[in-house]
Structures are given as C-alpha cells and as structure tokens.
C-alpha positions in Angstrom: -103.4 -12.0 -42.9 -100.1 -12.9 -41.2 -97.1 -10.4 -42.3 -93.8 -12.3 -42.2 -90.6 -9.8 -41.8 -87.3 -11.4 -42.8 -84.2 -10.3 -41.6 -81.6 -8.6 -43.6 -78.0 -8.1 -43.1 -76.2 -5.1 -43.7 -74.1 -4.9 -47.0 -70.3 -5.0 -45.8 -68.4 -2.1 -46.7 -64.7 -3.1 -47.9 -62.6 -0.7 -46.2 -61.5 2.3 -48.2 -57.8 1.2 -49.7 -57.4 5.1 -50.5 -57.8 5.9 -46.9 -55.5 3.7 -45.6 -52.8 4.6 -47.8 -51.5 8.1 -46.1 -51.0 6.2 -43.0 -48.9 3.4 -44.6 -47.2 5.9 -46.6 -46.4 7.6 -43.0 -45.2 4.6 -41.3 -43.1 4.1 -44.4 -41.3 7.6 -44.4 -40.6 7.0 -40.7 -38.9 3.9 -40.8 -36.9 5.4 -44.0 -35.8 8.0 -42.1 -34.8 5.8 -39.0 -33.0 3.7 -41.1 -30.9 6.8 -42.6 -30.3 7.9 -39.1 -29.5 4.8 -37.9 -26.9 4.2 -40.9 -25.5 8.0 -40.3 -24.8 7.8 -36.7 -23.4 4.5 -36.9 -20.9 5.8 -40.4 -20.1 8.6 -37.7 -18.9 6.7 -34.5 -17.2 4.0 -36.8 -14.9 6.7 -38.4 -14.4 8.6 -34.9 -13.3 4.7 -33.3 -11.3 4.0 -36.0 -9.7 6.9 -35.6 -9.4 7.0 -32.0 -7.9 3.5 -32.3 -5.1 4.5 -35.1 -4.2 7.4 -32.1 -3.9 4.8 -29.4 -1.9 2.0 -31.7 0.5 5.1 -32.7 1.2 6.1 -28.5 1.9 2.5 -27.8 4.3 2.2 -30.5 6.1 5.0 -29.2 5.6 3.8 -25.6 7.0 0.6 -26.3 10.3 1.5 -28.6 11.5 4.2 -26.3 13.8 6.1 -28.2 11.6 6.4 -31.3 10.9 9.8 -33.0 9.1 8.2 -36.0 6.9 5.6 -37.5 6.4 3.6 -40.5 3.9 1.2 -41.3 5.2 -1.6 -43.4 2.9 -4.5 -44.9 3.9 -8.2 -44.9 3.2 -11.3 -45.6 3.3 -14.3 -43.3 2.7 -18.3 -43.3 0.7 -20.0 -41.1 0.5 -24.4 -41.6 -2.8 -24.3 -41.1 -4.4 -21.3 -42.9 -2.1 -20.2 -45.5 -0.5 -17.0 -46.3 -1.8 -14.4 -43.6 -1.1 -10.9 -44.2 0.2 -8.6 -40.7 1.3 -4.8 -40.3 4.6 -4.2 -38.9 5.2 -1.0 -37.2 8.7 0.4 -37.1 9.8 2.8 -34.6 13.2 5.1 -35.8 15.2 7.2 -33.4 16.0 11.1 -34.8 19.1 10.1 -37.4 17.0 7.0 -39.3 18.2 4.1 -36.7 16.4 1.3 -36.7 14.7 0.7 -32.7 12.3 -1.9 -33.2 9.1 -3.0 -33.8 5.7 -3.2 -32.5 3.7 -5.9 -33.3 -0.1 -7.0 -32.7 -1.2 -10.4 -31.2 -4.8 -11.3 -30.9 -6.8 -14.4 -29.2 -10.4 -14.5 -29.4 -10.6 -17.0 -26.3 -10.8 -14.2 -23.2 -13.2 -14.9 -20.7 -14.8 -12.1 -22.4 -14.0 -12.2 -25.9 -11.2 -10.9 -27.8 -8.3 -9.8 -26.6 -5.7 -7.2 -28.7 -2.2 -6.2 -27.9 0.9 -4.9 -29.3 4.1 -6.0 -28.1 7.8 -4.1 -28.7 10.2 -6.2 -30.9 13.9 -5.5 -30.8 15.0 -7.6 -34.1 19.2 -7.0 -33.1 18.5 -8.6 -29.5 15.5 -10.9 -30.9 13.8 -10.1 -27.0 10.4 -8.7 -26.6 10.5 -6.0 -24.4 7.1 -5.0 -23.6 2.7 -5.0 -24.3 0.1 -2.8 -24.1 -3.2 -4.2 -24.2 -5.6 -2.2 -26.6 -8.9 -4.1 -26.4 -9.6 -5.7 -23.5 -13.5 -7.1 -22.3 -12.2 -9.1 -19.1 -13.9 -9.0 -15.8 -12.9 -5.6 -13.9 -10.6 -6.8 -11.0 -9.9 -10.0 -12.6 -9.5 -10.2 -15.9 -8.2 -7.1 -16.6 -5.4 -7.5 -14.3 -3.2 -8.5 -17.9 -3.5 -4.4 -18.0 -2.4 -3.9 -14.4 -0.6 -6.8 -13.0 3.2 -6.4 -12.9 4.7 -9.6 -12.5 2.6 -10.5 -15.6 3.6 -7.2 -17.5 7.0 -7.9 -16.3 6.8 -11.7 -19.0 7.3 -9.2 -21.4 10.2 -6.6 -20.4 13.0 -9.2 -21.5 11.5 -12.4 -23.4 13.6 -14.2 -25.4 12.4 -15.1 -28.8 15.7 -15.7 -30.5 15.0 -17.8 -33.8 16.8 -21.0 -35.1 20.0 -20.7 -37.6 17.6 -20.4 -40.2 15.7 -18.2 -38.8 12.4 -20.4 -39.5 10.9 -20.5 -36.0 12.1 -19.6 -32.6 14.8 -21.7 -30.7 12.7 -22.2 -27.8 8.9 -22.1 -28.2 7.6 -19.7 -25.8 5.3 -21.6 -22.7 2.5 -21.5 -20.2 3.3 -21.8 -17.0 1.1 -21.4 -13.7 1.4 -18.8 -11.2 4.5 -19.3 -8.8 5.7 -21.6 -11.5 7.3 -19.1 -14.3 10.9 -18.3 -14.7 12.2 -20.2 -17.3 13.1 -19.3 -20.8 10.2 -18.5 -23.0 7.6 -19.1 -20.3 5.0 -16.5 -19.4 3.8 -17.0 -16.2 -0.2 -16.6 -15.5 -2.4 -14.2 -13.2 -4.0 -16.3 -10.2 -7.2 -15.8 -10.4 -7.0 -15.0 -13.8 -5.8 -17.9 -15.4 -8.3 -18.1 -18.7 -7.2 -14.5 -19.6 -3.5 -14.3 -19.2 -3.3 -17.8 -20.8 -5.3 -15.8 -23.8 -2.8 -13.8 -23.7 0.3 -16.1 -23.9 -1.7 -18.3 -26.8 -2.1 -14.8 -28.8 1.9 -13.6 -28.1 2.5 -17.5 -29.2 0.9 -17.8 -32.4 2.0 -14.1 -33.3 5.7 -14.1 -33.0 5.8 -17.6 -34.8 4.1 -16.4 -37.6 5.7 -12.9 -37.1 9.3 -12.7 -36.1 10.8 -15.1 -38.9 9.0 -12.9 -41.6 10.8 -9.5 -39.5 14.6 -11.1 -40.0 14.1 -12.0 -43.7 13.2 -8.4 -44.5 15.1 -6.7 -42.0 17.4 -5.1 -44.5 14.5 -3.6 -45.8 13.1 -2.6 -42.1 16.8 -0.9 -42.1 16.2 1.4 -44.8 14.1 4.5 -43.1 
C-alpha cells in the first residue's frame, strides 16, 4: 500500500499588535519632545533677535539725528494709490530741552540681489533734506552688494538729499531718481554702486516709495511731532 503525504503550510501568526505598541509609543514621545524643543529654541532666539534688532534700530536713530538725547516712537498712518492705507513707525529724535531734531524713518525693497533690503534714513522735517542711512538688514554679496553699507560716494546720496514737498505738502517737488554711476549729481538723484547696480538701485526704489508715502504724513502732524 502506497502512503501519500501531503504538504501542509504553517498557520501564519498575525504579529502581536500589543508588542508593537511600546515601540510606537517611543517613537511617539520622541518626536513630541523634538517638536517642544524645536518650538522652545526657536520662542528663544526669536525674542533674543527681536530684541537685538529694537537695540540696533535705537543706535541708528541716535546715529543719524546727532544731537538727540531721546526717543519716541510715534504710530501713523499713510496712503499708498495702490494698496490703501499703510500703517509706518516714526521715530523722533529730541535734543536735552524737548527740541524737535528729526526723524528716522525705515525704507524697505524686497528686490536685492539677495532679498530684502532694510534701512533707516534721518529726516530733518524744518530743512525737508535727508541727511543720512544705515542699512539694518542687508543679504547682498560680500564685496559687492554690500558695498550700500561701505561705499561713500553712495552713503554720501544721503548726507544732503532734498525731499522738499509741494505747496500742499502732498508729494515731493521733485521726485527723487536713479541715476548710473558717474552720472549722479542732480537734485533728487541717487547715484548707483558700479558693480552693484541691482542693490543700490534696491535701495533708491525703497528710499523712493518710503518718503512718498512717508514725508507728507510727517508735515501734517508735525505740530504733534513738536510736542515732546
């Protein structure tokens, strides 16, 4: 008699869930905790750059409205065609006895070679002339670029420009230019960076759109500026 075996496969066993479970439970406090880390650190450094930023906007005000002893921050309101109402901060330098100096202003233009580029510029309202910038965030290419920080006969555009407004005080009586290196001089006109063209012309296109919108808004409430 012939014996026929037949083959038999093993039962699967369905991996045990409960097993599994301390390592997902594992993987799942780890990630929690790197997420709370993660969220910490970052809470941290935001609130020690903000800060750090708040010191350096507070030197250059004093750096640029030499004379001043104090500051105040005022709030405003001004109007651009194309966007609306646009909210600014003005800061107002005073000398020891209350005096009026000026005011610093920020201009921005997100169209650097790097990125964004940030300033503040010195605003003497009585002799409507800006009379400085200091750059306070800056991405440019070292050498190049950042030569709006270093360069002196582009620092110089702002020792003396003229921004005196129209007779009602709605927009200035010249609008400010761009002109090429070698080609600068006239009223208004900021002259470029060779070499640098794309982020001294950033520059000029941020001072532009800023003391439009800006320095109209200063006059009207410069009574109020007055009053330390």
């Amino acid at each position: 008699m012939t014996t026929q075996l037949q083959a038999v496969d093993a039962p699967v066993t369905p991996p045990d869930s409960d097993s599994s479970f301390p390592m997902f439970r594992t993987l799942g406090g780890l990630a929690l905790l790197s997420g709370c880390l993660l969220s910490l650190v970052f809470q941290l450094t935001k609130d020690r750059i903000e800060h750090n930023f708040e010191e350096r906007v507070r030197e250059a005000v004093f750096e640029l409205l030499p004379g001043a002893t104090e500051q105040k921050i005022l709030e405003f309101i001004g109007t651009d065609e194309r966007i609306g109402e646009v909210p600014f901060t003005a800061y107002a330098g005073y000398d020891e006895t209350g005096r009026l100096i000026g005011v610093a202003l920020e201009a921005v233009d997100g169209n650097g070679y790097s990125g964004e580029i940030r300033f503040l510029y010195g605003y003497l309202p009585d002799k409507e002339r800006v009379v400085g910038m200091k750059v306070l965030l800056c991405k440019e290419t070292p050498g190049l670029g950042d030569k709006i920080k270093t360069d002196e006969n582009f620092i110089a555009n702002f020792r003396q420009l003229d921004v005196t407004l129209n007779e009602d005080a709605s927009a200035l009586e010249v609008p400010l230019s761009f002109a090429k290196p070698g080609q600068g001089g006239g009223r208004g006109q900021i002259e470029g960076i060779s070499g640098a063209t794309i982020s001294s012309k950033s520059v000029f296109q941020a001072i532009d759109s800023s003391t439009r919108l800006k320095l109209p808004v200063i006059q009207h409430h410069l009574s109020e500026l007055q009053e330390n």
